[in-house]
N, C-alpha and C positions, 0 to 999 in steps of 0.2 A: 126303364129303370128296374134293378132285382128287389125283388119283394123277399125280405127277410125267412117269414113261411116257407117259401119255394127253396131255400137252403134245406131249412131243417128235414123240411120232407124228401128232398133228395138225400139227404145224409142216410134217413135213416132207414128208406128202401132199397136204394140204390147202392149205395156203400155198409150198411150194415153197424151204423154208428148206433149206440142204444140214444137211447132222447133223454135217459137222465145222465149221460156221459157230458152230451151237450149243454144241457142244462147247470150240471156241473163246471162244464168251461167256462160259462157266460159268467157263471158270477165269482170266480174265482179269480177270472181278467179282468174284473171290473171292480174288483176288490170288495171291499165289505161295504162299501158306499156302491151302489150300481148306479153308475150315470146315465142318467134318460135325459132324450132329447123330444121336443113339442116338432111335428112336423107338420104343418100346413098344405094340405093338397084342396085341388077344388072342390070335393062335395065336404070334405070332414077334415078333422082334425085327428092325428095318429102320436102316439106315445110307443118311442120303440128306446131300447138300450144301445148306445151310442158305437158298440161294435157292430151291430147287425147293419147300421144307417154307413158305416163306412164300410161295410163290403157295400152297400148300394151305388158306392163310387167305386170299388175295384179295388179296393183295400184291405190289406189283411194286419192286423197289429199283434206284434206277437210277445207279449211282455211278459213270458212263463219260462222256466226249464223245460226243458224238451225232456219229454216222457210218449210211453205210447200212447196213451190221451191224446195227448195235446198234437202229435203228427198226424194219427188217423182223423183230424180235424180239420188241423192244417190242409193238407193233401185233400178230403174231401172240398173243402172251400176252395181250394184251387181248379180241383175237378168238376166244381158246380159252374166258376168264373168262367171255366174254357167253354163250356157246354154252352152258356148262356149266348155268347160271342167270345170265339176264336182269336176274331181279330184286334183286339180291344189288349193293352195291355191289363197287368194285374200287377199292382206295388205291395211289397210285402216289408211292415217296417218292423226292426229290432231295436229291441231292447231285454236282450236277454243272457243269463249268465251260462248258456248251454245246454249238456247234460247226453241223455242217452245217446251213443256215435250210432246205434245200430237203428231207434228209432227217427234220428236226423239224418240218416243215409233216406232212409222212407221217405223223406221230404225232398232232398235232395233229386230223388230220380225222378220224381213227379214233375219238379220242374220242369227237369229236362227233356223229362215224355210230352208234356203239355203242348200246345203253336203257342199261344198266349207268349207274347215277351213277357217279364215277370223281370219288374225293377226292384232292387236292395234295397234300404235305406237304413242305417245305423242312424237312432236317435241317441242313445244313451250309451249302452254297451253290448257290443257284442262276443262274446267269450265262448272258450271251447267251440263245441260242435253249431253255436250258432257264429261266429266267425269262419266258419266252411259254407254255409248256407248262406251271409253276407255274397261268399264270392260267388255263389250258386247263382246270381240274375244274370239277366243279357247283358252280353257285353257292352260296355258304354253305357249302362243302366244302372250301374253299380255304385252308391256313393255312402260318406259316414257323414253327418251333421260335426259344425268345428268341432264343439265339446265333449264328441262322445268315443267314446275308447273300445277297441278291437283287439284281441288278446287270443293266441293258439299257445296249444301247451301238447307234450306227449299224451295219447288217450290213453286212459286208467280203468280200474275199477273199483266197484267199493263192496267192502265184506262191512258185515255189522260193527264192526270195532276200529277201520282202518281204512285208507283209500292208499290201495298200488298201482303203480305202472306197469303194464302187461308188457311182456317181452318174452313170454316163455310160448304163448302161441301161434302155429301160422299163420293159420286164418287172419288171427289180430292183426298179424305184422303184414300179410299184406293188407289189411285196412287200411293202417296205418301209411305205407307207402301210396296208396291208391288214394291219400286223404292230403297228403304232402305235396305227392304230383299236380294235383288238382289247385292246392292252395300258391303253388307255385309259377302253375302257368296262368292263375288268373290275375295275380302281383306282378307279373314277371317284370313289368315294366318300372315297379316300385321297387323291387330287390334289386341291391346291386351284386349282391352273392347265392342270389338263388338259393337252392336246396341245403350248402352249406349255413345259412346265415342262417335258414330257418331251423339248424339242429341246434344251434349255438343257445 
């Protein structure tokens, strides 16, 4: 079983996470109420917050926008799960309305760098760039709960006063294509119009 500690302290030697970044997440995902759970082992009794006890199953719940926080976290937790056992998968669930393409591409490649299979799960919603990270599990690993709704849109960006659709960049644009191809061949089976349906 992973001992919560053994994360943090990998994060924050190993990958270079600050401890009040993490600290920060914990209670931000946990909202303004932090849910603790009583955990019963044989010599004592442990008090931990209810995210740390589900990575001790392999779990990752991700119910934030995607910011560079929040991926250098992600990505670390995935990087502590592989380390731990390789062979084990890692579920990662959603419930999030997206947000940074450049800091969810971070997450994205992690995966794919990981052995660890690393299953999807949409509980509520997953939008923008975390609907590309939906598609991001193993194949066959990939599922949405009935209720909960998946949503891609053109990637944008935001000035202080406004949010535009980028079109004037290369770079962007091939994001963009390299973001479409992706979401395309992991749906492929679910589109009946492929790459066109998905401009429409």
């Amino acid at each position: 079983m992973i001992d919560p500690k053994d994360f943090q302290k990998y994060a924050t030697k190993h990958i270079g996470i600050n401890s009040l970044a993490l600290d920060k997440y914990t209670s931000v995902s946990s909202g303004y109420i932090s849910p603790t759970i009583i955990e019963e082992r044989q010599l004592n009794v442990a008090s931990m917050d209810v995210f740390s006890r589900l990575m001790m199953d392999r779990i990752i719940f991700m119910g934030l926008p995607v910011d560079d926080t929040v991926a250098n976290i992600i990505q670390a937790q995935l990087l502590y799960l592989e380390s731990a056992d390789p062979q084990k998968d890692i579920s990662i669930y959603f419930n999030s309305p997206g947000g940074s393409v450049y800091a969810g591409l971070g997450i994205y490649d992690t995966m794919q760098y990981i052995s660890s299979d690393v299953a999807t799960i949409c509980t509520g919603m997953a939008a923008s760039m975390a609907a590309v990270l939906l598609t991001a599990g193993t194949k066959g690993k990939r599922s949405a709960l009935t209720h909960s709704r998946v949503m891609i849109h053109q990637h944008g960006w935001r000035t202080r006063t406004s949010f535009r659709y980028r079109n004037n960049s290369q770079r962007d644009s091939k994001t963009q294509k390299r973001i479409i191809h992706h979401y395309c061949r992991s749906f492929r089976k679910y589109l009946q119009k492929g790459r066109e349906r998905l401009r429409s």
